[in-house]
C-alpha positions as a printed NumPy array, in Angstrom:
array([[ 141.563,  -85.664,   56.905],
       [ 139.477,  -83.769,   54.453],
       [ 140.827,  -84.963,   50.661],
       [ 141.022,  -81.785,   48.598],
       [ 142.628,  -81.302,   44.918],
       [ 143.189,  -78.401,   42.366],
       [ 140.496,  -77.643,   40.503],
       [ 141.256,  -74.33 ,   38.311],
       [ 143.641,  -72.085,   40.762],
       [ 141.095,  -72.857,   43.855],
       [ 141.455,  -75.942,   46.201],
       [ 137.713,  -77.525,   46.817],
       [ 136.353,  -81.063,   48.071],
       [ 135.959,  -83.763,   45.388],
       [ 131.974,  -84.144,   44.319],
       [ 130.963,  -87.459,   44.126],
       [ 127.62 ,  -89.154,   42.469],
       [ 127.409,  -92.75 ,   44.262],
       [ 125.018,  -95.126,   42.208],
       [ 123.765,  -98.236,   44.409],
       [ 120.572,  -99.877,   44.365],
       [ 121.265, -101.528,   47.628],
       [ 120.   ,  -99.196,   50.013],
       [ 122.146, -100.19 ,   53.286],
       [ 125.471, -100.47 ,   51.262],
       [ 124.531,  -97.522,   49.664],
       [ 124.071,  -95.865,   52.579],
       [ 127.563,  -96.957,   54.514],
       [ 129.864,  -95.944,   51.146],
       [ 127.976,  -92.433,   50.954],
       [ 129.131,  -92.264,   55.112],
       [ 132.519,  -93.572,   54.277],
       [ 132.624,  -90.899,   51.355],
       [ 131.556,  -88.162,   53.907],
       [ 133.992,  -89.359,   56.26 ],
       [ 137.003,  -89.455,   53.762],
       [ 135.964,  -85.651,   53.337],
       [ 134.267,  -85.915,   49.894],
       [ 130.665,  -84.364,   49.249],
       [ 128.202,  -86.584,   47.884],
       [ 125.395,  -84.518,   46.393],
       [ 122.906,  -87.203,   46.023],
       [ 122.798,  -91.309,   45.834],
       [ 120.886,  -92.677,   42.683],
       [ 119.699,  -96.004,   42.364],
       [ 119.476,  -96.78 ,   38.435],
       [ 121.401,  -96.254,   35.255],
       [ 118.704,  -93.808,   34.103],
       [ 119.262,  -91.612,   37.41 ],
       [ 122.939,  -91.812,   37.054],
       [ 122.922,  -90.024,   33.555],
       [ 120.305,  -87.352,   34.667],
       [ 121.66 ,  -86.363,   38.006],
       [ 125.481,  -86.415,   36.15 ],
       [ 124.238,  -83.885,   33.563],
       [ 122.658,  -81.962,   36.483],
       [ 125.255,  -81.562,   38.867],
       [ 128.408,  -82.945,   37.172],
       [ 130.435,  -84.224,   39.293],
       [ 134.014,  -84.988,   39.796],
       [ 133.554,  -88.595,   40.077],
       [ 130.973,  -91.54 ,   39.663],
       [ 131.142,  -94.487,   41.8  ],
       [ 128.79 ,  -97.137,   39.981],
       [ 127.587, -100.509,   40.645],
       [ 127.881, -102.53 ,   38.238],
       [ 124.96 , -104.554,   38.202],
       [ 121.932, -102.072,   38.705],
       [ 118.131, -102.783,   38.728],
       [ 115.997, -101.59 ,   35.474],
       [ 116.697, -101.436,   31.613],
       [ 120.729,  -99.707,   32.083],
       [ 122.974, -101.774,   33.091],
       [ 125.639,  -99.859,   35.299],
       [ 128.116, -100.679,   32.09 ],
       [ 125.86 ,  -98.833,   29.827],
       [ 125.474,  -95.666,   32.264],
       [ 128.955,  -95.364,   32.538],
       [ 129.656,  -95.407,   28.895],
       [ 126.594,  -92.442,   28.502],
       [ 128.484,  -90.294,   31.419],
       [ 131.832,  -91.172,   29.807],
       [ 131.191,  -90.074,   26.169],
       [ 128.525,  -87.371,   26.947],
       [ 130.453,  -85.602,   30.152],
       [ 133.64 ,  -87.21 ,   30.083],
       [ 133.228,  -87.757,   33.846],
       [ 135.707,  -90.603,   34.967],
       [ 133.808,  -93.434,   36.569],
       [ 135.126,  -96.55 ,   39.13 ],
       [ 132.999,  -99.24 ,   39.22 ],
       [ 131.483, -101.215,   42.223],
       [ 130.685, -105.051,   42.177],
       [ 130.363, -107.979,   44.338],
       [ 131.577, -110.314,   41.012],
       [ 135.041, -110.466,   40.021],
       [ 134.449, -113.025,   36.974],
       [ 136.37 , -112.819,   34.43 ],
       [ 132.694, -111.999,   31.791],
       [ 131.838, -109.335,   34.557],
       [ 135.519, -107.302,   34.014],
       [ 135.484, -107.809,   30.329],
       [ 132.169, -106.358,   29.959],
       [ 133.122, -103.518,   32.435],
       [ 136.264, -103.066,   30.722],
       [ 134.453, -101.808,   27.231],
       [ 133.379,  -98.518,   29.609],
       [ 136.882,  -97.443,   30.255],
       [ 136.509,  -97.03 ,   34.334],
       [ 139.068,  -95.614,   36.003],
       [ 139.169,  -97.839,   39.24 ],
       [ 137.526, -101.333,   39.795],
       [ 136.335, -101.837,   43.748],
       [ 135.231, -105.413,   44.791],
       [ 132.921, -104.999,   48.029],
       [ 132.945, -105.079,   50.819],
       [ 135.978, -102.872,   50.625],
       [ 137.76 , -100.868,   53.186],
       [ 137.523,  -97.628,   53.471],
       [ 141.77 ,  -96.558,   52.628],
       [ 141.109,  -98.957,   49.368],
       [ 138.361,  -97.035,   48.325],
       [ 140.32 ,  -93.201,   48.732],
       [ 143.15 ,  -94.542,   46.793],
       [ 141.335,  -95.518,   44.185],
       [ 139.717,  -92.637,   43.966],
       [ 142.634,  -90.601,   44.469],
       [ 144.516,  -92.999,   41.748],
       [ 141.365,  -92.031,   39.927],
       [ 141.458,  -88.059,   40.043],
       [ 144.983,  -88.065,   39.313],
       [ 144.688,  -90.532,   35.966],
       [ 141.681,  -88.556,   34.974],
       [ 143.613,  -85.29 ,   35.317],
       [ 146.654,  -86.172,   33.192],
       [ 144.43 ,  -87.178,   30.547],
       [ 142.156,  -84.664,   30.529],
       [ 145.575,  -82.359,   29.955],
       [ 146.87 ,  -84.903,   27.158],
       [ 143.805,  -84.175,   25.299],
       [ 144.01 ,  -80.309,   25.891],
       [ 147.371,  -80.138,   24.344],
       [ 146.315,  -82.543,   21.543],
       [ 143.373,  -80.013,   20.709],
       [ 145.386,  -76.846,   21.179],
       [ 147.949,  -78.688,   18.196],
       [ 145.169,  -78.885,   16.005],
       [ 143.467,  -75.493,   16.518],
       [ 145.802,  -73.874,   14.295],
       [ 146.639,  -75.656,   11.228],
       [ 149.433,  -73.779,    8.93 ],
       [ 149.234,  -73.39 ,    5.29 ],
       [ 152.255,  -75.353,    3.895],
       [ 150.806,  -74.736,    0.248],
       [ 151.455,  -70.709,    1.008],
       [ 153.154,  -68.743,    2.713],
       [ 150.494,  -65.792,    3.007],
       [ 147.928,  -67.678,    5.007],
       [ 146.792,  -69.88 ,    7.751],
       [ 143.554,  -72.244,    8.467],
       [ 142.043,  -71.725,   11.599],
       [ 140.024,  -73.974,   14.008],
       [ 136.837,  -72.691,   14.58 ],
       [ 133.25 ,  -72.696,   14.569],
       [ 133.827,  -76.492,   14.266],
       [ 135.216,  -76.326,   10.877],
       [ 138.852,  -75.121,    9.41 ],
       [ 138.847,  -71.426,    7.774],
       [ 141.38 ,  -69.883,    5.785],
       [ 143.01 ,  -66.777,    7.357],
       [ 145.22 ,  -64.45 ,    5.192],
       [ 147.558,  -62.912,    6.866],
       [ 146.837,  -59.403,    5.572],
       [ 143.458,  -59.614,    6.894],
       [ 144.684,  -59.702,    9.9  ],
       [ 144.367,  -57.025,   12.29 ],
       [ 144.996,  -57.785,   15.769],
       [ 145.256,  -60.866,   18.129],
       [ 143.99 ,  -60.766,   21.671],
       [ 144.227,  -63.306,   24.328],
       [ 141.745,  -64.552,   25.905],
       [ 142.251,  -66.913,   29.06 ],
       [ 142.865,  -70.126,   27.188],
       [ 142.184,  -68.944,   23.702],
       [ 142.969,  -66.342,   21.17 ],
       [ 141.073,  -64.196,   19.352],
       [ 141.941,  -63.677,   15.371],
       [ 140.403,  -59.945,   14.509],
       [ 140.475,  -59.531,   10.668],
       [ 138.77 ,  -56.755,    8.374],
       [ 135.34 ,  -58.608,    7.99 ],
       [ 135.46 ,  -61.144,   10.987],
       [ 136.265,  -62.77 ,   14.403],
       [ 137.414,  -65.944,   15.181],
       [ 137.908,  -67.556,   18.858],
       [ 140.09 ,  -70.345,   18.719],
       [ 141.974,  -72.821,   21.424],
       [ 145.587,  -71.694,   21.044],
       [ 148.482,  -69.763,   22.489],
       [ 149.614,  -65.904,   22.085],
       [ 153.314,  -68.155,   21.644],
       [ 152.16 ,  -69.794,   19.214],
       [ 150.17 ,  -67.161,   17.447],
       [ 154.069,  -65.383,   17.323],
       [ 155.723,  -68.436,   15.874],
       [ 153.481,  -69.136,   12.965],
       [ 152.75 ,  -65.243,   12.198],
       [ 155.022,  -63.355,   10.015],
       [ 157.629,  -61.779,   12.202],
       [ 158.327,  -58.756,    9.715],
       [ 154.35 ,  -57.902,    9.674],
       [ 153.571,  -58.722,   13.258],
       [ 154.491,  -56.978,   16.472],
       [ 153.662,  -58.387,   20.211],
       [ 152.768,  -54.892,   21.929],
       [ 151.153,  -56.12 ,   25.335],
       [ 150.93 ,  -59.686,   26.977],
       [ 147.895,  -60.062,   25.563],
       [ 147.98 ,  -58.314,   22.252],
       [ 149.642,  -58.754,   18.729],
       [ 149.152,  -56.049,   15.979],
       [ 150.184,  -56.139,   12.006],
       [ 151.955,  -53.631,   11.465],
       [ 150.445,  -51.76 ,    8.896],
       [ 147.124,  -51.729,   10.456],
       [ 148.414,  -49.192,   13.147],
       [ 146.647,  -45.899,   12.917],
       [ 147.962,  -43.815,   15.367],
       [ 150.156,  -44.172,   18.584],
       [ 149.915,  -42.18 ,   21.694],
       [ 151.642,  -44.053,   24.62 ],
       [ 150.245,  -45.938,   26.056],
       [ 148.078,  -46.707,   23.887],
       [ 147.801,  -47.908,   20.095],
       [ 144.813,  -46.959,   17.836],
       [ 144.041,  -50.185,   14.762],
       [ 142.845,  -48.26 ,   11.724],
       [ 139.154,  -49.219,   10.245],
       [ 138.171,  -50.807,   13.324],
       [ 139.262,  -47.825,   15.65 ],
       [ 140.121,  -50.359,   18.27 ],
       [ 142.461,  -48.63 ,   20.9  ],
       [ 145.328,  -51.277,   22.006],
       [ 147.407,  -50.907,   25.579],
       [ 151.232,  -50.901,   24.744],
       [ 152.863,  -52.779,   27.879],
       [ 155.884,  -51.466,   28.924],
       [ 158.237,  -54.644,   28.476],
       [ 157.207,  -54.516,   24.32 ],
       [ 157.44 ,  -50.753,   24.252],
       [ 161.301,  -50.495,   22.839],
       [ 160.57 ,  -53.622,   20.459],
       [ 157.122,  -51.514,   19.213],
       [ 158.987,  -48.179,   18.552],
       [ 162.379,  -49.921,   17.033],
       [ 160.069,  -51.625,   13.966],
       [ 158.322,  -48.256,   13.371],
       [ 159.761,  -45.907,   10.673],
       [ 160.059,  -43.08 ,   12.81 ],
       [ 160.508,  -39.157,   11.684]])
């Protein structure tokens, strides 16, 4: 049975990058690979070839021997592909000494296969793999999205923003409106833009409630910077941007408004 996963909101075969120098093995685990219903885009034979083809067709997985022929060990490769792509890696190896798994351990694999395996060991830990690789990889995204906006304890008038790699200071009078923007938001304010890994949620929790009004799903607007209003649509003064007003924030929109 083909082994598929999530990937985004589409379901597509597992890529894998198998590094052997052993021709004939390397040969039977790409078959057993192809077999399982993965696609293996190439088989490399060196640490060196490991890190270029990774950076060239990143894939979803590396299986690597450990003990490769040339000047990279498979140990070293794995630790490139790990800090540079952050591509989980399971290791192959004949040697199950104790100096063989403490050296592998230092690269942080995410599976450990002694050959000759079989071929159900080898999906599971691949599988076990995916999955591990996964939850991290959404650990660190809501560790990051924590620390993309930092708020001003010292003040109550401003916030510092993550971006551009560096924190900048926001006041919130210079704001004008805040878009969304798949996973990100995007902080409009009289002289600049910032793009930053955060939520429209959170954006309402940390702005001022009495200045700030949600007026679509993916817009929030300060209230004073409102020019004009013509449902359904909202016109931001200086920057002339028009603004859809969604129907669900309509009655919220209209009851902060001094109206005539």
């Amino acid at each position: 049975m083909s082994l598929i996963y999530k990937k985004t909101k589409i379901m597509v075969k597992l890529k894998i990058l198998v590094v052997e120098d052993e021709s004939i093995v390397a040969k039977d685990i790409q078959n057993s690979l192809k077999k399982l219903g993965y696609v293996v885009p190439t088989v490399v034979a060196s640490g060196e070839k490991a890190i270029e083809e990774a950076e060239q067709s990143r894939p979803d997985l590396v299986l690597m021997d450990i003990m490769l022929k040339g000047e990279i060990t498979g140990i070293e490769a794995a630790n490139s592909i790990r800090e540079r792509l952050g591509i989980p890696v399971i290791f192959l190896t004949a040697y199950a000494d104790d100096n063989t798994l403490g050296k592998a351990k230092m690269a942080e694999p995410y599976g450990y296969i002694i050959k000759p395996f079989k071929e159900k060991e080898l999906q599971t830990t691949i599988e076990m793999a995916i999955y591990k690789h996964e939850k991290d990889s959404q650990v660190k995204k809501e560790r990051d999205l924590y620390h993309s906006i930092v708020e001003n304890k010292e003040s109550k008038d401003s916030i510092f923003v993550r971006a551009d790699y560096r924190l900048n200071k926001i006041k919130f009078e210079d704001i004008f409106f805040v878009e969304a923007l798949k996973d990100y938001v995007v902080i409009n304010t009289s002289d600049n833009i910032y793009t930053t890994h955060t939520t429209m949620k959170e954006m309402i929790r940390i702005l001022p409630a009495k200045e700030f009004v949600r007026v679509h799903r993916s817009f929030i607007v300060r209230l004073d910077k409102i020019f004009s209003i013509k449902y359904p649509d909202l016109v931001i003064e200086g920057k002339m941007k028009v603004i859809p007003i969604g129907g669900l924030y309509r009655k919220e929109l209209f009851g902060r408004l001094n109206l005539i």
